[in-house]
SEMILUM-296898 format. One record per residue: x, y, z of N, C-alpha, C in turn; residue in one letter; residue number from 1. Coordinates in nm, 4 decimals, always signed. Layout:
BEGIN
BAMI      n_X      n_Y      n_Z     ca_X     ca_Y     ca_Z      c_X      c_Y      c_Z resn resi
BAMI        X        Y        Z        X        Y        Z        X        Y        Z    A  NUM
...
end
This chain:
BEGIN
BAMI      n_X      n_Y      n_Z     ca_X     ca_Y     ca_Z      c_X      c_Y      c_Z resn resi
BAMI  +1.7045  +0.8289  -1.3762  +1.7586  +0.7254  -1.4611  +1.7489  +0.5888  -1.3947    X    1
BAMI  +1.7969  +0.6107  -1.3048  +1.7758  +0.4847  -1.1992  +1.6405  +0.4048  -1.1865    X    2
BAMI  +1.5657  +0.4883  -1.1071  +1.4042  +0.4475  -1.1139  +1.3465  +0.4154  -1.2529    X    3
BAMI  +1.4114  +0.4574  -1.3971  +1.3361  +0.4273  -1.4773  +1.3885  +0.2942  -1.5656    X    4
BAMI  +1.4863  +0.2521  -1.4873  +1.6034  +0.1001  -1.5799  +1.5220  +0.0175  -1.4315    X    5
BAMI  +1.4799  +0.0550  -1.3387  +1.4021  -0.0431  -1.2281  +1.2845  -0.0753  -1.2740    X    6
BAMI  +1.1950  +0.0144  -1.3446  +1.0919  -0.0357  -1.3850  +1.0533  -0.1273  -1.4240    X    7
BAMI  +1.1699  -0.0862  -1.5425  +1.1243  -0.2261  -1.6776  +1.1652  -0.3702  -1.6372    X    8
BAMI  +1.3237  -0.3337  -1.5151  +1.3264  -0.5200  -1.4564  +1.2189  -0.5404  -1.3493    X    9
BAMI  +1.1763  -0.4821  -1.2883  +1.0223  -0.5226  -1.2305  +0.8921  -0.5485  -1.3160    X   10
BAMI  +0.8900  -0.5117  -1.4148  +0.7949  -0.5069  -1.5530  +0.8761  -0.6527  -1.6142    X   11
BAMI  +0.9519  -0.6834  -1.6233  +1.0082  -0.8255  -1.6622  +0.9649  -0.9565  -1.5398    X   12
BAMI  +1.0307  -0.9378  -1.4920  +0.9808  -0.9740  -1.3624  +0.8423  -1.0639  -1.3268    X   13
BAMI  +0.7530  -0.9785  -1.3954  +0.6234  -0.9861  -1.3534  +0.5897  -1.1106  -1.4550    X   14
BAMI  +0.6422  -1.1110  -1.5532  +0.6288  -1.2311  -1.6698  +0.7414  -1.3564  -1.6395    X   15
BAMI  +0.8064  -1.3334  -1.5766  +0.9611  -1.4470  -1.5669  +0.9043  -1.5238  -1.4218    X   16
BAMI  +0.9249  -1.4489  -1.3416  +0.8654  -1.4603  -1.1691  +1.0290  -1.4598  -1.1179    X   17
BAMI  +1.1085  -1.4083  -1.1356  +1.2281  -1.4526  -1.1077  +1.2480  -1.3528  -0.9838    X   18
BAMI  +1.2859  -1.4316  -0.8586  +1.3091  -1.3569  -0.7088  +1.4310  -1.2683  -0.7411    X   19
BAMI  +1.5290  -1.3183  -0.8068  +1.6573  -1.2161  -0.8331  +1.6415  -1.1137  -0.8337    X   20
BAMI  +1.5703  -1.0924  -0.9486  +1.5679  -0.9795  -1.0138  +1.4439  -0.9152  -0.9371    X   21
BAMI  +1.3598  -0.9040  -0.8600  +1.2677  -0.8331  -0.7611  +1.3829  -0.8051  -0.6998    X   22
BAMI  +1.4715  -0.8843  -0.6429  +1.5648  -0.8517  -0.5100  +1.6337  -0.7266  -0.5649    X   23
BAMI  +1.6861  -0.7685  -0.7044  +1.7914  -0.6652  -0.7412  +1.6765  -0.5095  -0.7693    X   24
BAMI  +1.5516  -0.5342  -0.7645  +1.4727  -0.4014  -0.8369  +1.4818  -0.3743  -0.6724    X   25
BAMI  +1.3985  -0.4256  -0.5950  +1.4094  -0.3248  -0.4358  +1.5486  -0.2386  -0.4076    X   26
BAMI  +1.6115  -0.3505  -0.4046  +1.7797  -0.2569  -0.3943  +1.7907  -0.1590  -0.4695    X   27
BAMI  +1.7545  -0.1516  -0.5813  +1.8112  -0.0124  -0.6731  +1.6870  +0.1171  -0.6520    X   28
BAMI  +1.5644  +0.0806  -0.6065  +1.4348  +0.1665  -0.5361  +1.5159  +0.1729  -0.3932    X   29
BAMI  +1.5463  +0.1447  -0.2644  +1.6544  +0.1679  -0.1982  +1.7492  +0.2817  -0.2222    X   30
BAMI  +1.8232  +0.2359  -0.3112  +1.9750  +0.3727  -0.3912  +1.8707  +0.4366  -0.4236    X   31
BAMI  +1.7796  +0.4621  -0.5073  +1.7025  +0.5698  -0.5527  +1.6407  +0.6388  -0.4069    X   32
BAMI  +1.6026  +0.5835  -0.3512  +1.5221  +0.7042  -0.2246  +1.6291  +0.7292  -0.1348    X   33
BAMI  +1.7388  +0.6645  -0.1466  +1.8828  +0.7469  -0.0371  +1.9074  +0.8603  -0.1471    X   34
BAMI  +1.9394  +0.8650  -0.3054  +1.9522  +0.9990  -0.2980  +1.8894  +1.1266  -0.3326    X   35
BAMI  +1.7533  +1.0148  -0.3914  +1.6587  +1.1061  -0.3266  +1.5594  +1.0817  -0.2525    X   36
BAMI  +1.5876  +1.0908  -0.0985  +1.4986  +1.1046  -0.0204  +1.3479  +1.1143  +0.0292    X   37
BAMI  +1.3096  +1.2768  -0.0170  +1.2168  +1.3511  -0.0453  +1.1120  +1.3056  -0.1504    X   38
BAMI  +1.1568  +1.1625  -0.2383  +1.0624  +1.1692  -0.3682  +0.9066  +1.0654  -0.3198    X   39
BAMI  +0.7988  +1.1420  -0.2901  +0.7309  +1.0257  -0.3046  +0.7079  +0.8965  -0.3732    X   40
BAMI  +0.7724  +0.9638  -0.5054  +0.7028  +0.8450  -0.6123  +0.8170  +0.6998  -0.6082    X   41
BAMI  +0.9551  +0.7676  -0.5948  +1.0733  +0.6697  -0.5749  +0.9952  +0.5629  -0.3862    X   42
BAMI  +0.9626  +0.6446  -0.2740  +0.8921  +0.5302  -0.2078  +0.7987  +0.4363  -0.2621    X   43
BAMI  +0.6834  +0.5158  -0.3320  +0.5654  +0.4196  -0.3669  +0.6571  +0.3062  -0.5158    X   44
BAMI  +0.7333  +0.3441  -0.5482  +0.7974  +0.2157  -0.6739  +0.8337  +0.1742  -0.5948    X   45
BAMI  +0.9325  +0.2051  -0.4765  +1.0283  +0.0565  -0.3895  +0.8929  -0.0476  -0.3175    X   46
BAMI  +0.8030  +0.0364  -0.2909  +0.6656  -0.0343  -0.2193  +0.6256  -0.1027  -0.2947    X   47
BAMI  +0.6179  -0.1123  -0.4217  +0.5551  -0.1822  -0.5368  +0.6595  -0.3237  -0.5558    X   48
BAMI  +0.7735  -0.2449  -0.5734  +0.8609  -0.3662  -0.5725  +0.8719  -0.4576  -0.4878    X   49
BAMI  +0.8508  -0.3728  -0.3579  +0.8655  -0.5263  -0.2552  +0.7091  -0.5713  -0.2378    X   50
BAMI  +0.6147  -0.5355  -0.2751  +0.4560  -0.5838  -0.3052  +0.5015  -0.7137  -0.3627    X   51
BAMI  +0.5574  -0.6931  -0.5165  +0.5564  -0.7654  -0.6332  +0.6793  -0.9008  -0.5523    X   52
BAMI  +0.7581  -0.8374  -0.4859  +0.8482  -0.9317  -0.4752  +0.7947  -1.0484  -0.3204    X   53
BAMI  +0.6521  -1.0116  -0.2559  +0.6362  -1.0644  -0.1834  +0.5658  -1.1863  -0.1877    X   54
BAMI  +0.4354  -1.1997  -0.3152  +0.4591  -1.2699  -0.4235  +0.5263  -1.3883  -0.4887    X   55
BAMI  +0.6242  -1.4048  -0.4504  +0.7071  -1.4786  -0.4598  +0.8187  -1.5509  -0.3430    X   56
BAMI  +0.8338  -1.5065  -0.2591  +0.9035  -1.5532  -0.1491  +0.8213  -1.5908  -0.0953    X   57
BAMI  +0.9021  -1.7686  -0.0567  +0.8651  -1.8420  +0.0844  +0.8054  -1.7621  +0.1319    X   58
BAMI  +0.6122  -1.7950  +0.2239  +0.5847  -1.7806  +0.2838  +0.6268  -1.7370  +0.4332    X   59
BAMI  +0.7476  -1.7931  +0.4659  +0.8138  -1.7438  +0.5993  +0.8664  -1.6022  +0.5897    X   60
BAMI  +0.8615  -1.5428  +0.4601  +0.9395  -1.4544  +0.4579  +0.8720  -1.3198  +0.3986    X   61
BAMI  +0.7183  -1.3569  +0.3499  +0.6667  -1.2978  +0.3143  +0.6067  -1.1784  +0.4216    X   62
BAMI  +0.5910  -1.2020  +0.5010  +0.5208  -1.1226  +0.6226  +0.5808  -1.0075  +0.6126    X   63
BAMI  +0.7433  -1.0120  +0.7134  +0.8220  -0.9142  +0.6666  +0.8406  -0.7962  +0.5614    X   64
BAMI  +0.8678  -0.8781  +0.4275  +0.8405  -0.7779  +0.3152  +0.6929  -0.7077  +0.3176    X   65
BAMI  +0.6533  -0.7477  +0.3721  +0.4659  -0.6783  +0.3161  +0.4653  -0.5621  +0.4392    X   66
BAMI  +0.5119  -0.6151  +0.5079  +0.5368  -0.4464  +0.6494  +0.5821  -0.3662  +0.5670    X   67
BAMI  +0.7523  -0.3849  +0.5093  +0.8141  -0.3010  +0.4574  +0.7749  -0.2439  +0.3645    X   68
BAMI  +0.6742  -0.2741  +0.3182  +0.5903  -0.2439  +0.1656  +0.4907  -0.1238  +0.2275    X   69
BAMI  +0.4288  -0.1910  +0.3234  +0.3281  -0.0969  +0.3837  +0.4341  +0.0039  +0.4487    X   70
BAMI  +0.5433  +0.0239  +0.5274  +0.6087  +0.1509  +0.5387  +0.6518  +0.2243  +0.4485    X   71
BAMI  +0.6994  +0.1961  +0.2932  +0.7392  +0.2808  +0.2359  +0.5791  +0.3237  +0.1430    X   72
BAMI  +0.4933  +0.2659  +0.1257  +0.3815  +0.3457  +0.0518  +0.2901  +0.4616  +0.2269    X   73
BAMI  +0.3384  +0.4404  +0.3312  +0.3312  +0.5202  +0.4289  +0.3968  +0.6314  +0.4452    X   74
BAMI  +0.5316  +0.6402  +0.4104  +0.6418  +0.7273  +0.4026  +0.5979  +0.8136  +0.2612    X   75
BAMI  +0.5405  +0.7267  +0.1539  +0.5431  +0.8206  +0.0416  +0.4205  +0.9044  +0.0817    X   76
BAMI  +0.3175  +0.8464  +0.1673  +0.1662  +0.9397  +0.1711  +0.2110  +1.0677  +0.2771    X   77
BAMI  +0.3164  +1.0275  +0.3232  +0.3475  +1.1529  +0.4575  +0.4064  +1.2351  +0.4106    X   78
BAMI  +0.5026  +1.2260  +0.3048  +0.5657  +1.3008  +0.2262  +0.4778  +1.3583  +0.1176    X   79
BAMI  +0.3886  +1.3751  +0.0610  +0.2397  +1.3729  +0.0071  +0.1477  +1.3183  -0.0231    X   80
BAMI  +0.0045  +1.3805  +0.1346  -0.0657  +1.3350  +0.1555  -0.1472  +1.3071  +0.0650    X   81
BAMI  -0.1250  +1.3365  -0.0708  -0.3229  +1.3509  -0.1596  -0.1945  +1.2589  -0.3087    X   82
BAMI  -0.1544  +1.1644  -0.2612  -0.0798  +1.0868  -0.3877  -0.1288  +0.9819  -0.3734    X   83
BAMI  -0.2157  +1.0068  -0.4377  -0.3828  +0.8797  -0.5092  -0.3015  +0.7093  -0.5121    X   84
BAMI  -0.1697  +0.7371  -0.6077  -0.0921  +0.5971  -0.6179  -0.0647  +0.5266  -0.4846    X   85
BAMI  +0.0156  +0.5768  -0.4285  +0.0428  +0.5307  -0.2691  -0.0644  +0.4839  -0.2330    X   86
BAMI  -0.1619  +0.6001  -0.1894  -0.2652  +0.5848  -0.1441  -0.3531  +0.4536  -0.1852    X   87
BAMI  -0.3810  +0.4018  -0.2851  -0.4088  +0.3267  -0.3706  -0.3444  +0.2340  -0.2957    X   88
BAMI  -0.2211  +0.1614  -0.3509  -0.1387  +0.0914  -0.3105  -0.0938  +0.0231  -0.2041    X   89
BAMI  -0.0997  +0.0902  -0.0634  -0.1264  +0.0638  +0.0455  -0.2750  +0.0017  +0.0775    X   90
BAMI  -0.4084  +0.0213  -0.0064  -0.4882  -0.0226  +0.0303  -0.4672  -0.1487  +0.0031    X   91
BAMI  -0.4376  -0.1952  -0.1964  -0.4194  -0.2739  -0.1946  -0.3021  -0.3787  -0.1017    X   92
BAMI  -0.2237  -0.3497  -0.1037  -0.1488  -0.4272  -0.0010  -0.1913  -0.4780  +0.1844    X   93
BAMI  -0.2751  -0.4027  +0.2049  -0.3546  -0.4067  +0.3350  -0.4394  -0.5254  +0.2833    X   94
BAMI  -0.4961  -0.4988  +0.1851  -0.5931  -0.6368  +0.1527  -0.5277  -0.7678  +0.1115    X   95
BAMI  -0.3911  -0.7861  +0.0475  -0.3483  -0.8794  +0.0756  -0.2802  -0.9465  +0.1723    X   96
BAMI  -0.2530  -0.8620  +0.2776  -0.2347  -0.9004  +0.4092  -0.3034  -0.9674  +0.5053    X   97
BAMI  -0.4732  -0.8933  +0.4756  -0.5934  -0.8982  +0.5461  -0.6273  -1.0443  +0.4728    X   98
BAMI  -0.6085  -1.1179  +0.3271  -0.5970  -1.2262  +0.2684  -0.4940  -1.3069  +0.3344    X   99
BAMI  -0.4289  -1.3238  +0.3306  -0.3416  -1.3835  +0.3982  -0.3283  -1.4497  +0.5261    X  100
BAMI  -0.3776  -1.3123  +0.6360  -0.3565  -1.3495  +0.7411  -0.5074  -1.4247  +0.7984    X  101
BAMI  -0.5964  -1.4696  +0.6892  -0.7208  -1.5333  +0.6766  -0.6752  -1.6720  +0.6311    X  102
BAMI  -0.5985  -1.6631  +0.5388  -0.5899  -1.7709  +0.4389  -0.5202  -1.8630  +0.5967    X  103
BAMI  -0.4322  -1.8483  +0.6657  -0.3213  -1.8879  +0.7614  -0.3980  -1.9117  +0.8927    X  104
BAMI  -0.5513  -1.8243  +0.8970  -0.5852  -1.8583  +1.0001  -0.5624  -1.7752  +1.1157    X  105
BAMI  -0.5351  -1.6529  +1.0969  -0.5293  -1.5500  +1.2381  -0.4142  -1.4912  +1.2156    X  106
BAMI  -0.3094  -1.4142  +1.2909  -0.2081  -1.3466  +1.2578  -0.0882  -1.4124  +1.2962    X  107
BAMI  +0.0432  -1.3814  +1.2467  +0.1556  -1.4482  +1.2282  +0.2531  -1.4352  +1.3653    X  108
BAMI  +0.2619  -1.2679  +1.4447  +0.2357  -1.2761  +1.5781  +0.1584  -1.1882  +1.6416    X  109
BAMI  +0.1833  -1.1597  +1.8010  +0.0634  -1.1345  +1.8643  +0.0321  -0.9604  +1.8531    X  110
BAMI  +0.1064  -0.8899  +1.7699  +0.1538  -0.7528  +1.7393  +0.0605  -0.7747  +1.6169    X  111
BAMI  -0.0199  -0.8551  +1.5377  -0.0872  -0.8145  +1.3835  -0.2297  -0.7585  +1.4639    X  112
BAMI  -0.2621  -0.6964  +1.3940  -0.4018  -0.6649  +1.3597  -0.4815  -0.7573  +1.2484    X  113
BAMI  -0.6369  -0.7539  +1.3055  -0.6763  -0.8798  +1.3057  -0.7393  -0.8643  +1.1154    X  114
BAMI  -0.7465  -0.9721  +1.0220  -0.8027  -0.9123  +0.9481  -0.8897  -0.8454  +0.9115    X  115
BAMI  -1.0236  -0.8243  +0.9633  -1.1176  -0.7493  +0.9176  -1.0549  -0.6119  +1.0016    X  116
BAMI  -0.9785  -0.5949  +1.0808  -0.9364  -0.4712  +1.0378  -0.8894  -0.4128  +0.9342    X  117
BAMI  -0.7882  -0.4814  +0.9216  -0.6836  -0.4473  +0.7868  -0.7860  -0.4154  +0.6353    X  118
BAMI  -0.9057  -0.5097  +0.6617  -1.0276  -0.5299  +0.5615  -1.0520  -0.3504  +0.5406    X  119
BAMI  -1.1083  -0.3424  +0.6570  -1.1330  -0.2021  +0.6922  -1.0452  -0.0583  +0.6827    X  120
BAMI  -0.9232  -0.1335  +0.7171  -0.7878  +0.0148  +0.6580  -0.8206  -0.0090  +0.5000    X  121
BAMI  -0.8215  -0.1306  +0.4448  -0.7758  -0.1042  +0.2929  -0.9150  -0.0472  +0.2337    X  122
BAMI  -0.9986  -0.0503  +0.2784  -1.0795  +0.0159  +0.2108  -1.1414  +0.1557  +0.2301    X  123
BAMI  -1.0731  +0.1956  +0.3499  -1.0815  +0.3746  +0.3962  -0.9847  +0.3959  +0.3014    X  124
BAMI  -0.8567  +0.3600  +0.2611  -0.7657  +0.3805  +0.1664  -0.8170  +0.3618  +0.0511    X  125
BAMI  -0.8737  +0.2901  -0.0060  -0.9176  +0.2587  -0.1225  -0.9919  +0.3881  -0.1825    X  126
BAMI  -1.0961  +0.4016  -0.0575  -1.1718  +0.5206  -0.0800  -1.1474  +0.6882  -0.1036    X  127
BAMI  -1.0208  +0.6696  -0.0816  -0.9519  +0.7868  -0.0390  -0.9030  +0.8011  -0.1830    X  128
BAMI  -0.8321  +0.7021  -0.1875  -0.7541  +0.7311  -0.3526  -0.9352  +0.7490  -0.4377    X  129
BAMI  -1.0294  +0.6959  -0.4343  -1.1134  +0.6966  -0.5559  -1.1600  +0.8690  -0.5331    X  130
BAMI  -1.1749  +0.9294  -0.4104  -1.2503  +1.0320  -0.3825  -1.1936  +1.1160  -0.4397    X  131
BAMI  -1.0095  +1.1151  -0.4483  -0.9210  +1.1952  -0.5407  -0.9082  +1.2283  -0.6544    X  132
BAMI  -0.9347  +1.0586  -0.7197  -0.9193  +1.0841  -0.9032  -1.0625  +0.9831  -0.8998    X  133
BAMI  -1.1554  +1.0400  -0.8755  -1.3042  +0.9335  -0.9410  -1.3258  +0.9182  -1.0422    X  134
BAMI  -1.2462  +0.9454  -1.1450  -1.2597  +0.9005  -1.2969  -1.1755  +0.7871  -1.3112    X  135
BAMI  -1.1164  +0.7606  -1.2253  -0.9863  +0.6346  -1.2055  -1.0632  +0.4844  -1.2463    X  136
BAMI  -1.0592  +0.3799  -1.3205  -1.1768  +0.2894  -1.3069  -1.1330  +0.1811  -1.2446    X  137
BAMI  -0.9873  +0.1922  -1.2230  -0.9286  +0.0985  -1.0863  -0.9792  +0.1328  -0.9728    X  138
BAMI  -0.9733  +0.2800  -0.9134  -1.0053  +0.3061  -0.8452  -1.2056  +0.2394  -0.8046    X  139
BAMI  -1.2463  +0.3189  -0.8731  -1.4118  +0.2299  -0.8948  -1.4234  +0.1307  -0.8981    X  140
BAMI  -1.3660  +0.0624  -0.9583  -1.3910  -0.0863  -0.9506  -1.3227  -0.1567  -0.8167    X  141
BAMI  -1.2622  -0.1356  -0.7428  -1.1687  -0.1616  -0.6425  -1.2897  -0.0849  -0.4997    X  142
BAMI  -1.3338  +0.0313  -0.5246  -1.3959  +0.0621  -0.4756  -1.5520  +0.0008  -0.4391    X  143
BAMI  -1.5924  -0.0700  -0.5247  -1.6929  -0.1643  -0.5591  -1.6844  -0.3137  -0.4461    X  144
BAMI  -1.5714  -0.3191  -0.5006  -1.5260  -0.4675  -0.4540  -1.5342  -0.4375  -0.2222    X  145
BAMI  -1.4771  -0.3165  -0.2115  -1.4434  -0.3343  -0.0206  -1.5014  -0.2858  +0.0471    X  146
BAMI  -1.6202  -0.1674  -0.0522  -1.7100  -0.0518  -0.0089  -1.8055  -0.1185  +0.1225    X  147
BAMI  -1.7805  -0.2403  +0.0941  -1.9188  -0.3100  +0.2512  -1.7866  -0.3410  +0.3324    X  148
BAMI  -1.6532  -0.3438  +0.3176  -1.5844  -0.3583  +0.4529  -1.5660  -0.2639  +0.5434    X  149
BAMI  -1.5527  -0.0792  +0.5321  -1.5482  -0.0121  +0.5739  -1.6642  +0.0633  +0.6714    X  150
BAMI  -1.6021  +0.0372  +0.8156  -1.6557  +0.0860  +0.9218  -1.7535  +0.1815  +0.8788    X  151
BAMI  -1.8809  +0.2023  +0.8889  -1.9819  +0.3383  +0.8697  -1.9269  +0.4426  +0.9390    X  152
BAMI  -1.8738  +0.4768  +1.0626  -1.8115  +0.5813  +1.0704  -1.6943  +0.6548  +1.0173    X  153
BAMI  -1.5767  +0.5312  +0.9445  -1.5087  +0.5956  +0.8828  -1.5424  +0.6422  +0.7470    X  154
BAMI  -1.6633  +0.6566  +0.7245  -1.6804  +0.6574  +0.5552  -1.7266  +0.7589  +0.4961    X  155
BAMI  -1.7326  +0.8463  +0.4054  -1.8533  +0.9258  +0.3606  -1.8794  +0.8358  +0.2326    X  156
BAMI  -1.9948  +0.8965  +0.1668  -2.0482  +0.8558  +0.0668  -1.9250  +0.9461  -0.0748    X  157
BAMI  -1.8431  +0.8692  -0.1516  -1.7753  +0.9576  -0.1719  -1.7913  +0.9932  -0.3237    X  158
BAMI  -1.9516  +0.9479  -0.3790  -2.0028  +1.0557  -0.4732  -2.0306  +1.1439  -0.4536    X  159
BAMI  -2.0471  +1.2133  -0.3205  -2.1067  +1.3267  -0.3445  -1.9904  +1.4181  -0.3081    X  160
BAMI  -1.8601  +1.4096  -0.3152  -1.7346  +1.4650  -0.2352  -1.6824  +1.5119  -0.4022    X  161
BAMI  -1.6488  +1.6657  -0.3562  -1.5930  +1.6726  -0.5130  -1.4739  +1.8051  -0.4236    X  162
BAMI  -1.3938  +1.8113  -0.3360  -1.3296  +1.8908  -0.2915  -1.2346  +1.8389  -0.2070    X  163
BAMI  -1.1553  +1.9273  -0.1904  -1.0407  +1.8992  -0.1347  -1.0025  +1.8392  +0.0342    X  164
BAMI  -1.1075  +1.8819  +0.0684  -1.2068  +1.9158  +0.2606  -1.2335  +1.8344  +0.2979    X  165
BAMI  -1.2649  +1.6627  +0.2124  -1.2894  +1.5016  +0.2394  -1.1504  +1.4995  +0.2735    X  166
BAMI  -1.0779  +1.4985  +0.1421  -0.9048  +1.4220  +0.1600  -0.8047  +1.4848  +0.3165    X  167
BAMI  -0.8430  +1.6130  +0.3003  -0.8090  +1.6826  +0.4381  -0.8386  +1.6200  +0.5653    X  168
BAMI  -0.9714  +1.5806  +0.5443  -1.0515  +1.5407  +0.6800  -1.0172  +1.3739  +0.7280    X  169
BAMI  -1.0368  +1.2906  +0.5736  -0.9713  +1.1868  +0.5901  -0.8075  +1.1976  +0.6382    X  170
BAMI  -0.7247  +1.2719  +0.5904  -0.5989  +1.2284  +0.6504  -0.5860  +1.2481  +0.8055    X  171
BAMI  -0.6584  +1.3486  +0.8714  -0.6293  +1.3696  +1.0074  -0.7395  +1.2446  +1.0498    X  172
BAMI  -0.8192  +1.2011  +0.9757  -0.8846  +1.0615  +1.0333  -0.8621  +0.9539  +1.0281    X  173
BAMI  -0.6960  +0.9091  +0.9467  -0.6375  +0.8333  +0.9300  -0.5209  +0.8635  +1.0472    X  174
BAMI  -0.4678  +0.9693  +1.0251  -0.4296  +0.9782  +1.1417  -0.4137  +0.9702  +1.3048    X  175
BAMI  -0.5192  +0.9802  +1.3049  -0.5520  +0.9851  +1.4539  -0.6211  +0.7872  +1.5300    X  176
BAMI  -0.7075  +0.7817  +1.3834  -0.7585  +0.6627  +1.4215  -0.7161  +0.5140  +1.3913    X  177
BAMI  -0.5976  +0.5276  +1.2853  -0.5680  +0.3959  +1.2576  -0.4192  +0.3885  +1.3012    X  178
BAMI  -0.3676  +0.3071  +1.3437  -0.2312  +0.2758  +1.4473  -0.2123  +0.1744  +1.3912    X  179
BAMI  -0.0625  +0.1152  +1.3431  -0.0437  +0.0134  +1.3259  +0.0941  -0.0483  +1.3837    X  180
BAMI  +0.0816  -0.1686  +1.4853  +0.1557  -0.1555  +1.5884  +0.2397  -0.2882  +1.5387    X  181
BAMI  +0.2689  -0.2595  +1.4089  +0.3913  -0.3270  +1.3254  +0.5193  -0.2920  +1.3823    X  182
BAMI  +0.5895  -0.3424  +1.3855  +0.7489  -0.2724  +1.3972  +0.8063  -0.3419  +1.2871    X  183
BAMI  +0.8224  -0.1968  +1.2341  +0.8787  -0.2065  +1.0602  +1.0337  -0.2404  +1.0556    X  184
BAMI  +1.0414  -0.3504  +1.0089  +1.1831  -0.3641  +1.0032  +1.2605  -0.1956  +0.8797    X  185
BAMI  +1.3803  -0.1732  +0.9242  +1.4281  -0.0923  +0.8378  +1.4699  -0.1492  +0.7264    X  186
BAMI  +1.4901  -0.0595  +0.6149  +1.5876  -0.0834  +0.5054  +1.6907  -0.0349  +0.4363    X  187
end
């Protein structure tokens, strides 16, 4: 019930621009994943929300939220690994980071990763969500757009991937190889 009266003021939101009401949608995605925990999808909405709400806040303050964004669409992929949305989501948000921390001129402190990394996470992610649901045309088209940022070793060609044994292989290759030496503020 909760998550679904958050929606629609984040779905308002998006037409008004009003910081309030982002503030008040994170908080109630917050109460929703304290009581339930376990829900991926309640992380990837609070991630969305503070995406949407980053957007809008002073630049000084934006940094912050966009970690926290990237930990909870992290938390939702650990809690399940093959959830295309997250997955998705985090790429995009990596790329507006990787924007950002271009637009500003280098990173905010000496703990960021540089953008064409981040270039490079969001589009092993990107790829990941398209390899899942390739009928997705966000996915494809998104896929289109970062497919030349991603390292040749992290990549397969992911038309020809129609099984479960990529997403497998990618997560322990996300695992092992990408570190991000953020320190996530809590929430």
């Amino acid at each position: 019930m909760v998550v679904m009266v958050v929606a629609v003021v984040v779905g308002w939101s998006r037409g008004g621009g009003l910081t309030v009401v982002n503030c008040i949608a994170t908080d109630y995605y917050g109460k929703a994943v304290q009581l339930n925990w376990n829900s991926p999808q309640a992380l990837n909405n609070w991630g969305l929300a503070l995406q949407e709400l980053s957007a809008i806040v002073p630049a000084k303050e934006k940094h912050n939220i966009v970690k926290t964004a990237i930990s909870k669409f992290r938390a939702a992929i650990q809690l399940q690994f093959d959830f295309h949305r997250a997955i998705y989501n985090l790429g995009t948000v990596l790329y507006g980071l990787a924007e950002d921390l271009l637009r500003i001129g280098g990173s905010v402190s000496h703990n960021d990763i540089s953008p064409n990394d981040l270039y490079s996470q969001c589009a092993v992610y990107i790829a990941a969500a398209h390899a899942l649901k390739p009928n997705y045309s966000v996915y494809r088209s998104a896929l289109r757009l970062v497919r030349s940022m991603v390292r040749v070793l992290y990549i397969k060609s992911t038309e020809s991937v129609h099984s479960s044994s990529y997403i497998s292989a990618f997560y322990v290759t996300v695992k092992t190889t990408f570190y991000f030496p953020f320190s996530y503020p809590q929430c």
